[in-house]
LOBASE-976340 format. One line per 4 residues: number of its first residue (from 0); their letters; for each residue x, y, z of N, C-alpha, C, O. Coordinates in pm, whole numbers, plus 50000, padded with zeros to 5 digits. Atoms other than C-alpha are relative to their C-alpha. Last residue first. Example, Ala and Ser with C-alpha at 12.3 -4.5 7.8 and 13.67 -1.06 7.14 Angstrom:
% LOBASE-976340
1	SA	49918/49881/49994/51367/49894/50714/49923/50109/50073/49974/50220/50090; 50089/49881/50000/51230/49550/50780/50090/50120/50000/50194/50118/50066
This chain:
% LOBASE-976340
310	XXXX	50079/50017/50098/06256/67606/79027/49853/49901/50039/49770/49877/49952; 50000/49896/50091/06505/67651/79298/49894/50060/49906/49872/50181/49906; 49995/50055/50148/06410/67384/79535/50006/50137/49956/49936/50223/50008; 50002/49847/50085/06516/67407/79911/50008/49949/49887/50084/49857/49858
306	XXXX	50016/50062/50146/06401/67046/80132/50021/50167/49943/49938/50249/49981; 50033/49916/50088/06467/67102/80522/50009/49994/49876/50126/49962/49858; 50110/49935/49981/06470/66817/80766/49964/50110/49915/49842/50120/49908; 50110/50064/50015/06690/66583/80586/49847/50058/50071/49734/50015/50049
302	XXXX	50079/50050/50091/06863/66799/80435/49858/49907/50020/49752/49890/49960; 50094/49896/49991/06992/66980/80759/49894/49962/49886/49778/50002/49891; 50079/49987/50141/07149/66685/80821/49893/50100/49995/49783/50091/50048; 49964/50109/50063/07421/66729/81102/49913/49962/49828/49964/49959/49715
298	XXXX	49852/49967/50040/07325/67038/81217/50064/49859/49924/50119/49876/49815; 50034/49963/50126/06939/66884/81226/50112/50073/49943/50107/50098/49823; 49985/50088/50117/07106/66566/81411/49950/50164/49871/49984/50166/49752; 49908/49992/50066/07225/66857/81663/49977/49899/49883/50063/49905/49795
294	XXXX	49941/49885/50033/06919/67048/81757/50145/49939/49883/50178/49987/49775; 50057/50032/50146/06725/66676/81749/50099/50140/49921/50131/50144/49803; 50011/50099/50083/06931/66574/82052/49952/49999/49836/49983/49923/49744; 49832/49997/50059/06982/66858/82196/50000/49921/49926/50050/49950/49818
290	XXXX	49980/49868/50048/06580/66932/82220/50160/49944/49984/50181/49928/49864; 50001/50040/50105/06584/66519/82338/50006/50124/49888/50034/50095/49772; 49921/50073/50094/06777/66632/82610/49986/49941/49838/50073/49916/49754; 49889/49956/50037/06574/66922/82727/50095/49916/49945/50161/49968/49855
286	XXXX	50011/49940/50120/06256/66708/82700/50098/50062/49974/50130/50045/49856; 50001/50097/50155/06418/66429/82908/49960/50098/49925/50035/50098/49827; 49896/50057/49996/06514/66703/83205/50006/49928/49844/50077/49958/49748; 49915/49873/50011/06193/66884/83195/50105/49972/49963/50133/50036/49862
282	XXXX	50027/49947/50148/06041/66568/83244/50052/50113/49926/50076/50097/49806; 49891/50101/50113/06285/66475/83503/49944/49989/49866/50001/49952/49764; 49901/49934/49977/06172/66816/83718/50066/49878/49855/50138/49902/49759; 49999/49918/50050/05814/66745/83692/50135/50067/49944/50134/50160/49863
278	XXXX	50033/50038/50142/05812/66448/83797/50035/50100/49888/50081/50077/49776; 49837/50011/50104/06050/66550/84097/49950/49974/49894/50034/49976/49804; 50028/50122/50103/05694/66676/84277/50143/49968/49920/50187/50060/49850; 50049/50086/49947/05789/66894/84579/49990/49903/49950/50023/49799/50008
274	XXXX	49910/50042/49928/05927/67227/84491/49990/49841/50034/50102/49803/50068; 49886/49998/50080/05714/67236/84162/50114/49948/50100/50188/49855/50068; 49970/50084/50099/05423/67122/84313/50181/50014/49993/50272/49944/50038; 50031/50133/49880/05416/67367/84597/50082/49877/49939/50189/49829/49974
270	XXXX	49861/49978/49943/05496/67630/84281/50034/49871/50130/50136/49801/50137; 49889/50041/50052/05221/67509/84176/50094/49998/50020/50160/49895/50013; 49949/49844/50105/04997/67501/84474/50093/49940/49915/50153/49835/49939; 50132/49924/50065/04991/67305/84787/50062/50068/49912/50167/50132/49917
266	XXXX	49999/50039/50125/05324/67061/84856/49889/50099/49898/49890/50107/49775; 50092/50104/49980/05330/67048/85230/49976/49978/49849/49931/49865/49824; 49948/50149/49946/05675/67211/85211/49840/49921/49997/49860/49799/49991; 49886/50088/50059/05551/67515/85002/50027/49851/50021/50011/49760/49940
262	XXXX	50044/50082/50152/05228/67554/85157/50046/49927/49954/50017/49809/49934; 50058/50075/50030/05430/67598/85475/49951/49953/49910/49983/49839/49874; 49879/50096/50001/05680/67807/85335/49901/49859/50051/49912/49755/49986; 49943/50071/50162/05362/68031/85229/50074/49889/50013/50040/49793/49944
258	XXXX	50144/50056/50017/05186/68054/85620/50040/49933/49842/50012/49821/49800; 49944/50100/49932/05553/68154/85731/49913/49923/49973/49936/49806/50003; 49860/50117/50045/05598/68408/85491/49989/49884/50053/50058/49795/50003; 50023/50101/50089/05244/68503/85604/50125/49979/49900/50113/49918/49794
254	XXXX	50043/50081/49972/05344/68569/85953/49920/49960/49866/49851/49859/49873; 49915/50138/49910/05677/68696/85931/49843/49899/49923/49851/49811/49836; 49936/50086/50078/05442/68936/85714/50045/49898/50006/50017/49804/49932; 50100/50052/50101/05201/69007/85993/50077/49919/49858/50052/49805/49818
250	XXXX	50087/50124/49948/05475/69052/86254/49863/49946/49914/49811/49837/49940; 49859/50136/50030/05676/69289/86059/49925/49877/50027/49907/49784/49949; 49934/50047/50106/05348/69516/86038/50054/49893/49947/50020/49815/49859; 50153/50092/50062/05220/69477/86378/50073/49994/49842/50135/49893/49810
246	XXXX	49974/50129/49956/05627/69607/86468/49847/49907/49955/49854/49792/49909; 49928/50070/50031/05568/69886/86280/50050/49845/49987/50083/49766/49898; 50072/50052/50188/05254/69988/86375/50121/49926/49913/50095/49837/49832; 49987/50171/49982/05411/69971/86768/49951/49994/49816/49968/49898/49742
242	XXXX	50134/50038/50059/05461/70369/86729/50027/49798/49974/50116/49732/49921; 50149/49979/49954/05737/70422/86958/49878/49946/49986/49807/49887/50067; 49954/50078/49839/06084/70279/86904/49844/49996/50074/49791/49918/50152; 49993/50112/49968/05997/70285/86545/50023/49936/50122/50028/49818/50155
238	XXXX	50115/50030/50001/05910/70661/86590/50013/49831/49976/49915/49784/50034; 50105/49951/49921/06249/70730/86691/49856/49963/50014/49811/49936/50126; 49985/50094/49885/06401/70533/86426/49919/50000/50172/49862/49916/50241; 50060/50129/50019/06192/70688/86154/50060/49954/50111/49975/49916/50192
234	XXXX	49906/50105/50052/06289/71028/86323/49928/49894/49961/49822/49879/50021; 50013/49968/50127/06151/71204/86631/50088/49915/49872/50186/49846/49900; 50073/50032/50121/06027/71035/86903/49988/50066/49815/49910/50059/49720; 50116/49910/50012/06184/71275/87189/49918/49943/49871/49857/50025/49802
230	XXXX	50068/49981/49956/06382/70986/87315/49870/50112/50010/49774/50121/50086; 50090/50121/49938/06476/70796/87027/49874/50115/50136/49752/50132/50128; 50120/49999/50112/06579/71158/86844/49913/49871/50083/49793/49882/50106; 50083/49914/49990/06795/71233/87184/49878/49978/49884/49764/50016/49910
226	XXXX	50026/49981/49846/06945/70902/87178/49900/50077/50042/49801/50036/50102; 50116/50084/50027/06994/70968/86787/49957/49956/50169/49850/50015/50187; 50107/49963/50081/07165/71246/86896/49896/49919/49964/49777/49949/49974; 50072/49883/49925/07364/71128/87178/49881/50000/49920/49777/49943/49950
222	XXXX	50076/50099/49951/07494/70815/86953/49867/50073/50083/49748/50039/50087; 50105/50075/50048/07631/71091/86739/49891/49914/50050/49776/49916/50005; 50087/49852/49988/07783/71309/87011/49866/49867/49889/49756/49819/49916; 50108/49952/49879/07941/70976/87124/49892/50081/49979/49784/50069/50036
218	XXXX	50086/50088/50005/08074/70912/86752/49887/49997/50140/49764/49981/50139; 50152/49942/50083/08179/71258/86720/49908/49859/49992/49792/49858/49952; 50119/49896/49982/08396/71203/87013/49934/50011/49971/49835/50037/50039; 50086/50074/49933/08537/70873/86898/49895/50099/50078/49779/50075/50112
214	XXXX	50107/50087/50067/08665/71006/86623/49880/49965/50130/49757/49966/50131; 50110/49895/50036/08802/71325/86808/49889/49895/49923/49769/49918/49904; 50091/49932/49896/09001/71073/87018/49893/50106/49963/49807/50147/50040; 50029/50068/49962/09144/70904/86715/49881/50001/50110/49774/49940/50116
210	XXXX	50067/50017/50136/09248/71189/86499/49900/49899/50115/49789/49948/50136; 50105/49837/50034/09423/71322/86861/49875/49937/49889/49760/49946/49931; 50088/49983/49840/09570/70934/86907/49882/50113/49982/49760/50098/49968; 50082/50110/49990/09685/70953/86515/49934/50002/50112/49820/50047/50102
206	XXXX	50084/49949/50147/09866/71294/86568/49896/49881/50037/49823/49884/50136; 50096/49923/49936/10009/71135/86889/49895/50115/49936/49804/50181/49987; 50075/50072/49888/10142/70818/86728/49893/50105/50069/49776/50078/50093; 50123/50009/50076/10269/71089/86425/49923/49911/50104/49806/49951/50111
202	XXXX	50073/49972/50056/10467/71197/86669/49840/50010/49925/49731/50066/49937; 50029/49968/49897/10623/70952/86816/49902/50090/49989/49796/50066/50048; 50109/50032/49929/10705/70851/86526/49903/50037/50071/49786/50042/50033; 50078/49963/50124/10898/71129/86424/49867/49902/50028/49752/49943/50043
198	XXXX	50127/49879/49949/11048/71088/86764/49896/50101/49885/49829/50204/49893; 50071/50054/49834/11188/70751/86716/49880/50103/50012/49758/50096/50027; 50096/50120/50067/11303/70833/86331/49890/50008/50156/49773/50045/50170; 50020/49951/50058/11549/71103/86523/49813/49920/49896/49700/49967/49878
194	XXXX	50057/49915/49936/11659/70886/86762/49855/50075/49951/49742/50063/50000; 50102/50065/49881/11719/70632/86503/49916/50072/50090/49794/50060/50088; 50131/49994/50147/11878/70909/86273/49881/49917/50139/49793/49959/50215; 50116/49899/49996/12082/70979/86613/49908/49954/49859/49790/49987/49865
190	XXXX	50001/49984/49844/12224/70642/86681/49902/50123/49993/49787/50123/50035; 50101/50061/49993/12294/70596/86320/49898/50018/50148/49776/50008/50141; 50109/49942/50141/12492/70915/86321/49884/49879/49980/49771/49919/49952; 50006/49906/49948/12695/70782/86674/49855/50003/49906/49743/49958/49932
186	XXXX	50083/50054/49918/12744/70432/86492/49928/50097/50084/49825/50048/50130; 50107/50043/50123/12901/70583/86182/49874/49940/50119/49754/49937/50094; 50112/49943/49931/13104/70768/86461/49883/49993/49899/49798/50077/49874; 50055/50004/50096/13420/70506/86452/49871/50114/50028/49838/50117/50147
182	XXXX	49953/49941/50172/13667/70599/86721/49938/50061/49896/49955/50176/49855; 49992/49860/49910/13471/70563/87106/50092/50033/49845/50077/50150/49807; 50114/49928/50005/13235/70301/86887/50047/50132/50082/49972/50226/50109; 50056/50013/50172/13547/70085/86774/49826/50115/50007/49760/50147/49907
178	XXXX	49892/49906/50057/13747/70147/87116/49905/50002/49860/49919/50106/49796; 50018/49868/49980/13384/69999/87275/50111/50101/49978/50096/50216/50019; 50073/49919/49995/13366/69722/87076/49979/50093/50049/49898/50164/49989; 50130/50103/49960/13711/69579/87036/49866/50070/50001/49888/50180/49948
174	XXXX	50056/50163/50010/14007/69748/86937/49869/49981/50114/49845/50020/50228; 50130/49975/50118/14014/70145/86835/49948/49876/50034/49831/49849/50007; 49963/50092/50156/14378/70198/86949/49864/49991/49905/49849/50028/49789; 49935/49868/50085/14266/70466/87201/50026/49934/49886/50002/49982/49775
170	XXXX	50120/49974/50063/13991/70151/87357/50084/50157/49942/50005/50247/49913; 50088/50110/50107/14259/69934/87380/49909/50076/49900/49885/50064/49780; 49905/50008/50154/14512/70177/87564/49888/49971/49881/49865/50036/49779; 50001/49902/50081/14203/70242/87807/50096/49996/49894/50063/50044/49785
166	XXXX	50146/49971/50044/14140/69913/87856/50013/50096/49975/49973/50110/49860; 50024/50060/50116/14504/69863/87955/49881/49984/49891/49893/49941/49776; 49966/49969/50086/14526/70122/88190/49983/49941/49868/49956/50004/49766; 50035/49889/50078/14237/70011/88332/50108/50035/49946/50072/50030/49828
162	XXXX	50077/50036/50122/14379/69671/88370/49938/50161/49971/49949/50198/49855; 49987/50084/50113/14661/69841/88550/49897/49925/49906/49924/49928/49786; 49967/49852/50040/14491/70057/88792/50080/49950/49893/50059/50020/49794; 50101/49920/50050/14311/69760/88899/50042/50095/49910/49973/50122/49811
158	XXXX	50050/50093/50091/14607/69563/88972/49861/50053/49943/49826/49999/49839; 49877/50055/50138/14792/69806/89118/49912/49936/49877/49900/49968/49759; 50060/49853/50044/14404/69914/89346/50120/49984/49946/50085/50053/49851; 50113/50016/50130/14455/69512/89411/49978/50145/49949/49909/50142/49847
154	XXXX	50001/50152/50116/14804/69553/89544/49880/49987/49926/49883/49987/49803; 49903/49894/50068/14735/69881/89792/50005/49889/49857/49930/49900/49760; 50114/49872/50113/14423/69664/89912/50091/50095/49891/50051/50140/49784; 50041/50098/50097/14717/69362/90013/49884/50115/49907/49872/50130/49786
150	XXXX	49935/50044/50129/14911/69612/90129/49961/49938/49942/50008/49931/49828; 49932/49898/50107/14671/69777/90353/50042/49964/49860/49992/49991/49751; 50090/49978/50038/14566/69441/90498/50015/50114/49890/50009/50099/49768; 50022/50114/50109/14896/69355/90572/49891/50021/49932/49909/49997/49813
146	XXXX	49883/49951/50059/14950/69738/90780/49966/49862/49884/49936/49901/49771; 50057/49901/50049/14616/69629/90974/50034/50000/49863/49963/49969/49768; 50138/50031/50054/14709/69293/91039/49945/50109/49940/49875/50088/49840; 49938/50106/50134/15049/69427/91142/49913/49962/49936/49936/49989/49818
142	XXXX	49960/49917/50096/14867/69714/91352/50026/49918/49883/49975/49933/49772; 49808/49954/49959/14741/69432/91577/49964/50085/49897/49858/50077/49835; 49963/50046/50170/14288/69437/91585/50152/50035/50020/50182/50131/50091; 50051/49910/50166/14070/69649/91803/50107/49932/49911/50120/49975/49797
138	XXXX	49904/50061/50129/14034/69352/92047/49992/50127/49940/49879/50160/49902; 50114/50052/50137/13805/69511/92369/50109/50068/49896/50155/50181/49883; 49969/49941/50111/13951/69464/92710/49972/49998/49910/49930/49886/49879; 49979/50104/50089/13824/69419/93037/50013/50121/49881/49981/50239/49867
134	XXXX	50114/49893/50122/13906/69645/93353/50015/49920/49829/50125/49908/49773; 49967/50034/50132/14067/69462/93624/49916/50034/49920/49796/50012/49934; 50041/50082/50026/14046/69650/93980/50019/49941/49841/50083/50024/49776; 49912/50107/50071/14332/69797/94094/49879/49908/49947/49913/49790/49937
130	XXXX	49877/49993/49979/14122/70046/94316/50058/49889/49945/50033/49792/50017; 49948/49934/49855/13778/70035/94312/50141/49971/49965/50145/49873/49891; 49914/50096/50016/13534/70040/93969/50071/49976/50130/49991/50015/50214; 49833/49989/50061/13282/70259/93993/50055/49869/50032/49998/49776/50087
126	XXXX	49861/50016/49873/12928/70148/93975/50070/50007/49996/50117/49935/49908; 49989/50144/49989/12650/70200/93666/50115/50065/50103/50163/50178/50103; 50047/50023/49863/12464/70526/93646/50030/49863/50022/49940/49785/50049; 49946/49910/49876/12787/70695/93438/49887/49971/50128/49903/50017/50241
122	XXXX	50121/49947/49964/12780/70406/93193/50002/50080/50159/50037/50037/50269; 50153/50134/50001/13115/70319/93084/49897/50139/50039/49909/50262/50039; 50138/50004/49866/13385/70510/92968/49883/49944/49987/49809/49909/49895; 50101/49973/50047/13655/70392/92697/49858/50014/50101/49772/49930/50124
118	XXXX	50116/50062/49872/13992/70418/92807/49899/50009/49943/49911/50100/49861; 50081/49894/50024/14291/70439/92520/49882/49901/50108/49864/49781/50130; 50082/50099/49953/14610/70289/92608/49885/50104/49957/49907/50225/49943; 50074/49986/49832/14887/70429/92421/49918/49929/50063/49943/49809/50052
114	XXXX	50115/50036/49962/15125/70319/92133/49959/50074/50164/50021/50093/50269; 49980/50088/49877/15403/70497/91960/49829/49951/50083/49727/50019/50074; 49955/49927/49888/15409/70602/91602/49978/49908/50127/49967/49785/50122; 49869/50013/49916/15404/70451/91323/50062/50063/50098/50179/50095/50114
110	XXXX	49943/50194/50038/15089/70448/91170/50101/49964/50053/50100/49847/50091; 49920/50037/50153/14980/70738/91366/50016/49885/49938/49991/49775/49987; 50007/49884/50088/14963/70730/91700/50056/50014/49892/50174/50005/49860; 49923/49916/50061/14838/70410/91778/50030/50106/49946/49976/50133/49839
106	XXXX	50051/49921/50125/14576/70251/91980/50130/50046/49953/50203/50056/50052; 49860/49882/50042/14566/70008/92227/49964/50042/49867/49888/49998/49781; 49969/50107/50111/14194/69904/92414/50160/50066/49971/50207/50161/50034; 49900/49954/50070/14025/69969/92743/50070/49952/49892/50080/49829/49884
102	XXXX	49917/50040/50064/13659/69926/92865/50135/50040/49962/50127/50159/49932; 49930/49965/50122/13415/70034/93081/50054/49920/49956/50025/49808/49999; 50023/50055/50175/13089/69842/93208/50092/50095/49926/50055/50132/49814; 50020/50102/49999/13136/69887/93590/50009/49894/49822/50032/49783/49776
98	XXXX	50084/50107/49966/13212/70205/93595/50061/49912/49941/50163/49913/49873; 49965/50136/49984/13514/70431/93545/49946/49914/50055/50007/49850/50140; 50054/50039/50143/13340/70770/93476/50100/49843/49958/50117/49800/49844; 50133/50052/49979/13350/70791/93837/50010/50000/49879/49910/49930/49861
94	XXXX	50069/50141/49923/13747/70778/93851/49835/49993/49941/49817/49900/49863; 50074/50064/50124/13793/71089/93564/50007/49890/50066/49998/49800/49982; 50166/49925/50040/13860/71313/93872/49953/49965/49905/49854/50028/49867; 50075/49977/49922/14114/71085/94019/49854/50046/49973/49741/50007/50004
90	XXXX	50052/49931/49813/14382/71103/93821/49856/50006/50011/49786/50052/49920; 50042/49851/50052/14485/70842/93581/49981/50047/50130/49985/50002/50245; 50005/49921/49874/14775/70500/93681/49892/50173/49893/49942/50238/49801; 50080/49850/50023/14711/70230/93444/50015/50109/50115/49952/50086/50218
86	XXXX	50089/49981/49878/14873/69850/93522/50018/50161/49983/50128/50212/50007; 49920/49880/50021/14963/69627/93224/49892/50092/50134/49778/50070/50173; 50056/49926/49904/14962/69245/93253/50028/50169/49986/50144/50207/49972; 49885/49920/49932/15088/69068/92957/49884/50080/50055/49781/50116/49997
82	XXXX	49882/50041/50015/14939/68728/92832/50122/50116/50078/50232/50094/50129; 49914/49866/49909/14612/68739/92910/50139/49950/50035/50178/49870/50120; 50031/49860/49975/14397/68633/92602/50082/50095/50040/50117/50204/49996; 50005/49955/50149/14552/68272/92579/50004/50183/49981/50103/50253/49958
78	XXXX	50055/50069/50089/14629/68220/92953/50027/50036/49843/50131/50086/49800; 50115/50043/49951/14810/68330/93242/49896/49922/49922/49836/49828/49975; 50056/50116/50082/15088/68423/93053/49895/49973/50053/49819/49970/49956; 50056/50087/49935/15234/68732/93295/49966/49858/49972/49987/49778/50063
74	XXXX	49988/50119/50057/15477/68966/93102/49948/49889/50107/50035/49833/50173; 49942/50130/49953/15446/69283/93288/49965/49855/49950/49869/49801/50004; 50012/50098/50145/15413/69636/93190/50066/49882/50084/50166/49883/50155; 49924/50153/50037/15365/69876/93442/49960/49961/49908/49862/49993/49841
70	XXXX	49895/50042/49851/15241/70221/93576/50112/49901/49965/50232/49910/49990; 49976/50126/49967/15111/70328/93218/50115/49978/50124/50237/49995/50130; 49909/50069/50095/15016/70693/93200/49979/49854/50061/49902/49825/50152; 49951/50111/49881/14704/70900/93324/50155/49971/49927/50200/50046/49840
66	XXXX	50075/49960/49872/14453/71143/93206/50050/49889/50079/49998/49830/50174; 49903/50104/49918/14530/71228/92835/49998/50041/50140/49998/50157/50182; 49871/49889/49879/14290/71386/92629/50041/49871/50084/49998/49757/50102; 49948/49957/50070/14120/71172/92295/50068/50089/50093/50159/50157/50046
62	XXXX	50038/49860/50116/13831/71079/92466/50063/50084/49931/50006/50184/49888; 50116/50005/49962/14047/70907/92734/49953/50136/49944/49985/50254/49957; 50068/49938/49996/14396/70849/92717/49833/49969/50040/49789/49878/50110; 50143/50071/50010/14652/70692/92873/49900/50123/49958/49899/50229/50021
58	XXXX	50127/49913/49912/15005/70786/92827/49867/49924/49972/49846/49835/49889; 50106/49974/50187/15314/70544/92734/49889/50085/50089/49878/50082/50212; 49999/49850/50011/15519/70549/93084/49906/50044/49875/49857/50153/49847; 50028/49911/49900/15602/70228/93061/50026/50122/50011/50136/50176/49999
54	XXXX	49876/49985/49926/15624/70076/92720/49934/50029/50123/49811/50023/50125; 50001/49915/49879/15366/69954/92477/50108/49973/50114/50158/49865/50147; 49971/49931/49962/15506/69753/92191/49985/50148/50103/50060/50245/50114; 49959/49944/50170/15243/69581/92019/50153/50087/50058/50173/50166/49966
50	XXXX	49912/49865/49953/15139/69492/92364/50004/50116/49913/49970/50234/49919; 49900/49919/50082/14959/69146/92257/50039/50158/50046/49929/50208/50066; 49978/50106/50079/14717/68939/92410/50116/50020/49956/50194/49926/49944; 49997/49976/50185/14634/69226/92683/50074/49864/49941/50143/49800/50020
46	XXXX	49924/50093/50096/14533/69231/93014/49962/49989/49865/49861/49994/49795; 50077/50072/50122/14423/69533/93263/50153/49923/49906/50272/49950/49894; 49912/50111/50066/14468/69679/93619/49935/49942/49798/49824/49933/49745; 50071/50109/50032/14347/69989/93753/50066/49945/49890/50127/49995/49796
42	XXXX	49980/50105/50103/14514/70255/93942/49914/49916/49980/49835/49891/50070; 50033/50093/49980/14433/70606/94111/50046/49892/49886/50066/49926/49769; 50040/50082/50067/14573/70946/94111/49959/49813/50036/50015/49764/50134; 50042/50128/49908/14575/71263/94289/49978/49874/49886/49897/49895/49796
38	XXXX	50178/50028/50017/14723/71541/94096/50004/49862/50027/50087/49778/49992; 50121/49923/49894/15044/71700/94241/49864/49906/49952/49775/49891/50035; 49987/50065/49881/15284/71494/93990/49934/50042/50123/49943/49959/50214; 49898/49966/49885/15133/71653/93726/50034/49890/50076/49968/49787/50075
34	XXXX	50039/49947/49830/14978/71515/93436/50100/50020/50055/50213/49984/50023; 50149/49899/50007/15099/71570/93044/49912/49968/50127/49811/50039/50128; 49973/49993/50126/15403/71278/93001/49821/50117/50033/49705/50075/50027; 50069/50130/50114/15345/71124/93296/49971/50063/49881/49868/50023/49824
30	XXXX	50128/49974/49991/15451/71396/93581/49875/49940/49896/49755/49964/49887; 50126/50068/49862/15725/71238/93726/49883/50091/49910/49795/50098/49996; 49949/50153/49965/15992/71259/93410/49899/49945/50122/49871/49828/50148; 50074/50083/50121/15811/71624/93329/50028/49852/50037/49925/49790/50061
26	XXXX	50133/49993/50013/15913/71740/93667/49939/49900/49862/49880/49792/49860; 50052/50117/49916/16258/71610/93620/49875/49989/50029/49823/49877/50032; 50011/50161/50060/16291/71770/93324/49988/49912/50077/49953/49798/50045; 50077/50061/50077/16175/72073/93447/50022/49876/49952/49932/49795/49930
22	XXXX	50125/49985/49923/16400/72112/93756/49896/49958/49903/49836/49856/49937; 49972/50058/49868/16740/72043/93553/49831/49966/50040/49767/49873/49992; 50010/50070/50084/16623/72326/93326/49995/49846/49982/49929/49788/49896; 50181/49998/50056/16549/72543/93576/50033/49900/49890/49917/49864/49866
18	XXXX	50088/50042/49887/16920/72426/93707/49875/50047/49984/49808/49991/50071; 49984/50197/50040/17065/72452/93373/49932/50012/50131/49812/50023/50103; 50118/50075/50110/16901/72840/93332/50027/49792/50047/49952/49694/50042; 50131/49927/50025/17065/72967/93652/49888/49862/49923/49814/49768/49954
14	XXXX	50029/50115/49886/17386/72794/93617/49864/50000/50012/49800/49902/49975; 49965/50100/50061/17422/72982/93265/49987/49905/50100/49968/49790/50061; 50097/49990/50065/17299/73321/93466/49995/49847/49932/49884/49796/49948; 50121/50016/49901/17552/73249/93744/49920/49954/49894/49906/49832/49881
10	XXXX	50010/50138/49959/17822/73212/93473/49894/49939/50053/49844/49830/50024; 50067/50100/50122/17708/73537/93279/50031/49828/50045/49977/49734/49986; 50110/50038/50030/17706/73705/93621/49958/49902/49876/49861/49826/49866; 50040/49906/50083/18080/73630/93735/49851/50011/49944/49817/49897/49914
6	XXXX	50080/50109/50111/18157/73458/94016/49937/50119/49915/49879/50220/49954; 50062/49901/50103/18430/73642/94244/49919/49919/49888/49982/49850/49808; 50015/50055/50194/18577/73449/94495/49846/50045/49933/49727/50032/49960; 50078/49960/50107/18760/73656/94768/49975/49934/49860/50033/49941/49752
2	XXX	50020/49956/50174/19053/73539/94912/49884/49999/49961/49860/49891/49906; 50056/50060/50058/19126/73538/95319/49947/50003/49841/49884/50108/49827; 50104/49910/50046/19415/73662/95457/49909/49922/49905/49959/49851/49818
């Protein structure tokens, strides 16, 4: 007789889930980490200097979405540059934006995270690419170089952040010139009097200017006026601009000052004489000396020029 086997539902249900569970992970394992295994895809080849650790299977992006994974990784040498071969599988419908002039580079997620390939599209009226073709690569630089770089900037912003501390200690203590002017505030109070002085000046500069500019006003108005007296002839100056009697005048005197100085120099006349003749001058001369001469013998003997009798 035959036996009856009885499976219970919470077993089924527990088979159930592992076999959907089963089913997805193998899906995901073919479908590159975010494409399907249904979507049509194409390859293209590219060489790298360095890897950094890219694997197979790493994803490829493009513009920041992902639209392929890595087919291969393969240690080639070929030269300097192309040292490991790596071969791109995306789908299909981001082909035409794989001209002639793209590019691919590696990138990291994160600082420490895992590497991808990142695509960089070319020019969409330039030529696709065809099937495995080699797609050049553009350096962005190892992580380690990065990561060294870092540390060496992390190190000087130490060393920075240390002398400022120390400058600021300096300048809480009081030392050197600017702890001695963020302490002392004798330099503050001079600081403002100065100010203070500055714009007292300043001041009076534009007092003075004003005094200055009204001078010169009333001197315009002045010049005006007589301007106006020249041109309506009023005024001695006015009428000196006018009436020529003036000028006959000047010009007659000039002209016998000038008729006298002659005289003078040719000798006419006494006065002529006088400028002219030296006789006249050294007689003058000897009589004034012999006047001293007799002034002081008669201080000397007054007897003998003057005789006083009593009786």
């Amino acid at each position: 007789m035959k036996r009856s086997i009885h499976v219970k539902w919470g077993n089924l249900r527990v088979g159930i889930l592992l076999m959907l569970a089963l089913l997805a992970l193998i899906w995901a394992s073919f479908s590159g980490s975010g494409t399907s295994i249904f979507d049509p895809k194409a390859r293209f080849t590219c060489y790298f200097r360095n890897v950094n650790g890219l694997l197979k299977g790493s994803p490829v992006w493009m513009s920041g979405v992902e639209v392929g994974n890595v087919n291969a990784v393969e240690f080639v040498n070929l030269d300097a540059d192309r040292q490991v071969k790596v071969v791109c599988r995306v789908k299909e419908s981001i082909w035409p934006m794989l001209t002639d002039n793209a590019s691919v580079q590696l990138g990291t997620i994160g600082f420490l995270g895992d590497k991808y390939v990142e695509v960089v599209p070319g020019t969409p009226d330039r030529p696709m690419i065809k099937e495995m073709d080699v797609v050049p690569t553009r350096d962005v630089g190892e992580a380690s170089a990065m990561f060294k770089e870092g540390e060496q900037a992390m190190g000087e912003l130490r060393k920075l952040g240390a002398n400022l501390d120390t400058v600021m200690s300096r300048l809480n203590r009081g030392e050197g010139t600017l702890g001695r002017m963020a302490k002392d505030t004798s330099l503050y109070v001079q600081i403002t009097r100065l100010a203070s002085s500055v714009s007292n000046l300043a001041d009076r500069l534009s007092k003075n200017q004003e005094r200055f500019v009204a001078s010169l006003e009333k001197a315009a108005d002045a010049m005006n006026e007589v301007g106006a007296q020249v041109g309506s002839k009023r005024g001695t100056i006015g009428k000196a601009f006018d009436d020529p009697a003036l000028y006959n005048n000047l010009n007659a005197t000039m002209a016998r000052l000038d008729t006298i100085t002659l005289k003078l120099n040719r000798g006419d006349g006494t006065v002529g004489l006088l400028v002219n003749d030296t006789a006249l001058y050294t007689q003058t001369v000897d009589l004034l000396s012999r006047v001293n001469k007799l002034i002081a013998d008669i201080q000397k003997n007054p007897t003998k020029y003057f005789k006083f009798s009593v009786f």
